[in-house]
N, C-alpha and C positions, 0 to 999 in steps of 0.2 A: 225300130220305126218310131222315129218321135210322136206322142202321145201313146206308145202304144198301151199303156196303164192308162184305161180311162172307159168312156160310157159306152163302147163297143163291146165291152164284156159282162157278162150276168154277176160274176163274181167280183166285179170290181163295184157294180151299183149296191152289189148288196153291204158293199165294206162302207159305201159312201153313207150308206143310211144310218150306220151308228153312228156318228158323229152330228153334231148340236150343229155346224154349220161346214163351211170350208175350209175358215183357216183354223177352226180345229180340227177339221181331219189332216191338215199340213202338221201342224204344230204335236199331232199324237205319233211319236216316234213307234210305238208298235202297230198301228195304221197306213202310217206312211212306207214302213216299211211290205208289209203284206201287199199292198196296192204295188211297190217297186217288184216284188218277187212273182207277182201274179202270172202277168206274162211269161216269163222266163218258165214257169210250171208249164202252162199252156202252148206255148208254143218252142220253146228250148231255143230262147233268140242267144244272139253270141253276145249284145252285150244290154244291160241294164239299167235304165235309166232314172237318177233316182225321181222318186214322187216331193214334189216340192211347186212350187209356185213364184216366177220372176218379182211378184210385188211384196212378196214378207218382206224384203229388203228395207219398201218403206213404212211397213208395219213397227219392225223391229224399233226404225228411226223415227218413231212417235207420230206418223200420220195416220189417222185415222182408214183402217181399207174394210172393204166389205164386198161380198162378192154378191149380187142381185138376181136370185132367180129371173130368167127369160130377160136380162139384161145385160149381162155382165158384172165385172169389175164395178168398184167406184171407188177412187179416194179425193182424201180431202185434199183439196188443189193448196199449191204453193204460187207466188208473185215475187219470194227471194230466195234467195241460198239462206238464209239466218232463218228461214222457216221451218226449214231442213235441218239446223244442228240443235235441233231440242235434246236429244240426247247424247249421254257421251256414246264412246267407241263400247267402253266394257259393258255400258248398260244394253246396247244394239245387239252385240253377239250373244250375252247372255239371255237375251231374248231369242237369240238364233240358234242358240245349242239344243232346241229339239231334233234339227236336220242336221245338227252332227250325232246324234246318237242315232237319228234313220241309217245314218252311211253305217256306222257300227257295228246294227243289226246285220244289217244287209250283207257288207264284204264278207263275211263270216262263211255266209249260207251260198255262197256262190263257188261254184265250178273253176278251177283253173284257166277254162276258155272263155270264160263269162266277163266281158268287163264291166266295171261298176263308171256309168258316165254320171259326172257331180256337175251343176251346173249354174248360172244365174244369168240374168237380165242384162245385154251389156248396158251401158252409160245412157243413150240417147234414148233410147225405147221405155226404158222408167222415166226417165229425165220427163217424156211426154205424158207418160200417165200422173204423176208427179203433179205438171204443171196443168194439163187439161182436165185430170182427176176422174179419167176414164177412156176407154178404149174407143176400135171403131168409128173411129172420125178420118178426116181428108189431111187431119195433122196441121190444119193452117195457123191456127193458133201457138200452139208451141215454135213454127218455124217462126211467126211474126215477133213472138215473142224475142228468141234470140237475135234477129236483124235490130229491136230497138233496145235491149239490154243484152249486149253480148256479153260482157264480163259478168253480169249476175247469172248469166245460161253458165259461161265456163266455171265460175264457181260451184252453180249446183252439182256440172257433171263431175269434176274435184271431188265433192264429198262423194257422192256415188262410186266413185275410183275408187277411193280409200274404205270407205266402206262394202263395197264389194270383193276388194281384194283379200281383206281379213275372214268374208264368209267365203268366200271360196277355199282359201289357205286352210280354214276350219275342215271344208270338207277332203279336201286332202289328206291330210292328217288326219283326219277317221278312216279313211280307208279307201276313196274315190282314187280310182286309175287312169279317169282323163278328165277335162273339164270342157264345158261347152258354154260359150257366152249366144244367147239369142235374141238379135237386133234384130227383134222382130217388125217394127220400122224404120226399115233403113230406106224405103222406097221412097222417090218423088222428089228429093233432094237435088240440087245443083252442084257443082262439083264443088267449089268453097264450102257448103252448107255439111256435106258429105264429108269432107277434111277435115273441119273444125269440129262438128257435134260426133261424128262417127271414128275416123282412123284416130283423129291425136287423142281421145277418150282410152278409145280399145288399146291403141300401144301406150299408154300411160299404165292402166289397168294390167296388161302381160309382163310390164314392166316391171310393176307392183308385186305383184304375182313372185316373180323371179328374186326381186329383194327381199321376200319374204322364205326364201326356199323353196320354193315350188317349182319342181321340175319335170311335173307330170306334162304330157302333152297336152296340149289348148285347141281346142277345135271355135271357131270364130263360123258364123250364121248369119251375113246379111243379106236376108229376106229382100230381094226386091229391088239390087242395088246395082244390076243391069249391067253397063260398061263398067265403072266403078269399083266393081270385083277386083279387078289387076291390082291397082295403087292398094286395095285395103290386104291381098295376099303381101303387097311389097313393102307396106308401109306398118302393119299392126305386132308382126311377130309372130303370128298364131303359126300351131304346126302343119294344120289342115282346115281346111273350108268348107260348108255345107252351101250345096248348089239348089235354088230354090227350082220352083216347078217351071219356070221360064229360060233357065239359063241352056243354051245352046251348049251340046257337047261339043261338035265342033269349034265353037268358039272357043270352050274351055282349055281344050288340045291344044289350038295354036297358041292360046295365050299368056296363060298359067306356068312356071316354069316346068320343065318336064319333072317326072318324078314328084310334084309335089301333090300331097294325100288330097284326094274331095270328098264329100257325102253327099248322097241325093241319089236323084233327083221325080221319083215318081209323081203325079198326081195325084194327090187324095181323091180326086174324085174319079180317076180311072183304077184305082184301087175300091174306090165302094161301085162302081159298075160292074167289073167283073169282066167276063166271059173271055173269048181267045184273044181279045183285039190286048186285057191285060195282061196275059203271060208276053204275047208279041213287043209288050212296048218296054218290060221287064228285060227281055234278050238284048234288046235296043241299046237300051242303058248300059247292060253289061258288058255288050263288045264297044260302046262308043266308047267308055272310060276304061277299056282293057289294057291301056298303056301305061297307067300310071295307077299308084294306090288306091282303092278303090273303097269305103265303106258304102253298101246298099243301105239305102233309107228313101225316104218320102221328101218331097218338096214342102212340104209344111205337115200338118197334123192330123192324125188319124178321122175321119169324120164319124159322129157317134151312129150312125145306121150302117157302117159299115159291116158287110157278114162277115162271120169270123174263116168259112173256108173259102174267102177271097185272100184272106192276110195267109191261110194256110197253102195255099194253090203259090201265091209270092215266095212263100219261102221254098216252097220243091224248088222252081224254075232257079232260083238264087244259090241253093244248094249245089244241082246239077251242076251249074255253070260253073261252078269253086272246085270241081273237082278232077 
């Protein structure tokens, strides 16, 4: 369950508290790693997600990030792509090689049936934090942005490619068994808006991926991105697609081609509710996507009041059904 490493657990707050702030608990490879393994102790999920963070990316690339108690995120906003190439490529990853020695730790201690999922931010969704230098807005600024500087938008998403592709490849090569990109704003878009900052980014990026060796499966996550879904399963490359908490199974069915993998699609907050109405909506899921590969997950991210034998009650009904 994406997020499942985080403040829904006793043991994960207590790991959060030794560390000086966030991105050193990202940045301490034997933290990062204990926060990935935590889950997998607790609940024996089938695959592991590592602990890491979509905006190191632009830490590593010399913008200033911080993350704000009872605020979020913040970074330092950009207005060009040459804002963005302050650092080179070796100085970025060598800044990034703590979360290849997390994956390190990690594959090691994991079970044969366990996968180790490596992941990052795709293109657009940094692109916005990047340019707006923080999260939780309506997005209008970054989209207004790219309508009056389109070529300075596709350059930034450019280096984001390039440099994303080399942290991924890293985690790879440490030991990650699939990779997952999380366009986590992909919602609200127009279909040109959606081609240009979303699919030619992501299949640039898969692209990248590929010329660099990387043959691990790619699972692609656009959050919010309604009809849209089709063209980015036909246009990005990826191997499989995570379905957010809105996406119609039946739609999925008719339209996706057959056979091809999904993830999703719960609700976080019918997962922190509970009672029979969640096991009910759990069966739901699992016979409407029974026709095609199927990974159980969440439509977005664990919420922190969630009880933990609500996630435990999810995985019997999940089990069951696998068997």
């Amino acid at each position: 369950m994406m997020r499942q490493a985080g403040r829904h657990l006793p043991e994960y707050l207590e790991l959060r508290a030794r560390a000086k702030d966030f991105l050193d608990f990202c940045y301490s490879p034997s933290l990062a790693a204990e926060a990935t393994l935590q889950p997998i102790r607790r609940y024996d999920m089938d695959g592991a997600i590592l602990f890491a963070d979509i905006l190191l990316i632009l830490d590593a690339m010399g913008r200033k990030v911080e993350f704000v108690a009872g605020e979020g995120p913040r970074v330092e906003p950009i207005r060009s792509a040459a804002e963005l190439d302050r650092e080179p490529l070796e100085k970025v990853m060598a800044k990034l090689a703590p979360v290849g020695e997390t994956v390190e730790r990690v594959s090691p201690r994991l079970s044969e049936k366990t996968t180790l999922i490596g992941f990052a931010g795709a293109p657009w969704t940094v692109a916005i934090y990047a340019i707006e230098g923080k999260g939780g807005t309506d997005k209008t600024f970054p989209r207004q942005f790219g309508y009056e500087n389109p070529q300075e938008l596709d350059a930034i998403l450019a280096q984001l490619v390039e440099a994303s592709a080399h942290y991924l490849a890293m985690q790879a090569k440490a030991g990650a068994h699939a990779l997952m990109l999380f366009e986590s704003w992909a919602e609200g878009l127009p279909e040109d808006g959606f081609d240009r900052w979303v699919i030619q980014p992501t299949k640039a990026l898969v692209s990248r991926l590929r010329e660099l060796g990387v043959d691990l499966p790619i699972i692609g996550f656009p959050r919010g991105c309604g009809s849209l879904l089709a063209p980015y399963v036909e246009r990005t490359g990826v191997d499989a697609v995570g379905l957010d908490t809105a996406a119609s199974l039946n739609w999925v069915n008719k339209t996706l081609p057959k056979g091809f993998p999904v993830q999703g699609n719960l609700d976080p907050l019918r997962l922190l509710a509970g009672g029979d109405g969640l096991e009910a909506r759990v069966r739901q899921i699992l016979d409407g996507l029974n026709g095609r590969p199927h990974i159980f997950n969440l439509g977005h991210g664990v919420l922190p009041d969630t009880p933990i034998e609500n996630v435990e009650r999810v995985l019997k009904v999940v089990r069951q059904g696998a068997q």
